[in-house]
C-alpha positions as CSV (number, residue, x, y, z in Angstrom):
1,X,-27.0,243.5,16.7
2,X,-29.6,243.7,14.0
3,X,-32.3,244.1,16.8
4,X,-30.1,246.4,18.7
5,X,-30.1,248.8,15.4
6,X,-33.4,248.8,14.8
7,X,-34.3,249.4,18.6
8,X,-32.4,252.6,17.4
9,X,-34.3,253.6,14.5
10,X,-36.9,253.4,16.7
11,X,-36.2,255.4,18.7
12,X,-34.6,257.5,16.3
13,X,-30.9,257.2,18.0
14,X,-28.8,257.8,15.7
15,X,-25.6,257.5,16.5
16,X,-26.4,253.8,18.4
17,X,-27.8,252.8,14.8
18,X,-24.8,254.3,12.9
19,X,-22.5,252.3,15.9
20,X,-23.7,248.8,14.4
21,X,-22.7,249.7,10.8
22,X,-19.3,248.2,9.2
23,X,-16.6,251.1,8.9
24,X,-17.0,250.7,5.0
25,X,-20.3,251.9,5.8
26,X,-19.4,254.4,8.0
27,X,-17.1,256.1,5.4
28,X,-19.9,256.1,2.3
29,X,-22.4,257.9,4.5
30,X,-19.7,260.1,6.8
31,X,-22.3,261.2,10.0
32,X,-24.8,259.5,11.7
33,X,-27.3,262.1,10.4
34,X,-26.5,261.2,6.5
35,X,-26.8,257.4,7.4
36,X,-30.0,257.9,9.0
37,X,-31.6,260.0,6.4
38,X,-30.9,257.5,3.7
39,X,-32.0,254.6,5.4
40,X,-35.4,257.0,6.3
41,X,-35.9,257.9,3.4
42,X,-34.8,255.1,0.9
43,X,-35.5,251.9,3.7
44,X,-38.5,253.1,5.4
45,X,-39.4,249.6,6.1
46,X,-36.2,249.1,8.0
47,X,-36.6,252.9,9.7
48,X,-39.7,252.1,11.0
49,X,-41.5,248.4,10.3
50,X,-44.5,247.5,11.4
51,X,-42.5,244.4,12.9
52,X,-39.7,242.2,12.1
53,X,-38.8,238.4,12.4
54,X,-34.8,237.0,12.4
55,X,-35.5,234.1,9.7
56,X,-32.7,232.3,8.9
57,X,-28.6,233.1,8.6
58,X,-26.7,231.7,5.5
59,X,-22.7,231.3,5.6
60,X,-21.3,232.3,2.8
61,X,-17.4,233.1,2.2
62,X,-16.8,236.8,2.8
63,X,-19.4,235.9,6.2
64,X,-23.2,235.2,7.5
65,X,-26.0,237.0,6.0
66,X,-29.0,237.4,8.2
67,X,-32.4,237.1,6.4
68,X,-34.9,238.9,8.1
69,X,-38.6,239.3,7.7
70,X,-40.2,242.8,7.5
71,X,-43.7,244.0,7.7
72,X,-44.4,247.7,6.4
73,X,-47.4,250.3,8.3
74,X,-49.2,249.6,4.5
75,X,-48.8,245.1,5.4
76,X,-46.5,244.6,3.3
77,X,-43.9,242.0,3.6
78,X,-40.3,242.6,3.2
79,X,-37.0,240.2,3.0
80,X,-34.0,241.8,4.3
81,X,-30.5,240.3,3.7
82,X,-27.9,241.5,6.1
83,X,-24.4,241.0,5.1
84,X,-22.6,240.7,8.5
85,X,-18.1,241.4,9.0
86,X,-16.7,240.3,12.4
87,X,-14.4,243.1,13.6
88,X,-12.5,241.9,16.1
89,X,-15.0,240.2,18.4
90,X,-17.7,242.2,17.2
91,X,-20.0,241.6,14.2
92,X,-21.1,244.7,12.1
93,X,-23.7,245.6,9.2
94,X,-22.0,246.0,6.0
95,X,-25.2,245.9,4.4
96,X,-28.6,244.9,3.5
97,X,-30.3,244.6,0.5
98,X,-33.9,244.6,0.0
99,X,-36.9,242.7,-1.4
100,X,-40.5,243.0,-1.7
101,X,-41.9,239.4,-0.3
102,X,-44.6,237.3,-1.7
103,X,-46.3,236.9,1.8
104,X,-49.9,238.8,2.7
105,X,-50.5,241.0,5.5
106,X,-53.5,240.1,7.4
């Protein structure tokens, strides 16, 4: 799902982007358009990374956070904590937060 989202940033889809977000989400930013402005303008690293690994999942009690690995266009590293909600057989994004990582580009 996380891939499948950012496949969509990609390519700038986004209403398949907006699709993968939890409807908590969906009700703060309203359109698709809103959603993908704010994550364009205030996550540019997860608009458009340079790349992106799936690093580990955590279980916690309200669900599974996905940590995930993001390198910017400057080579900066990025961790990415995904905070995933199962919706009847279907897991959503009801959030990420965001950290500047220790690592080095190359």
């Amino acid at each position: 799902m996380i891939a499948d989202q950012h496949r969509a940033f990609e390519a700038s889809d986004l209403d398949a982007a907006y699709a993968h977000a939890f409807p908590g989400i969906k009700s703060k930013f309203r359109t698709p358009e809103i959603f993908g402005h704010i994550v364009a303008t205030e996550y540019p690293v997860i608009w458009r990374p340079a790349g992106y690994e799936m690093i580990d999942i955590l279980d916690t009690a309200k669900g599974p956070k996905q940590i995930v690995s993001l390198q910017d266009a400057q080579g900066r590293f990025f961790h990415a904590v995904y905070e995933m909600r199962l919706i009847g057989d279907t897991w959503r994004i009801d959030g990420v937060s965001l950290r500047q990582s220790a690592e080095v580009g190359s």
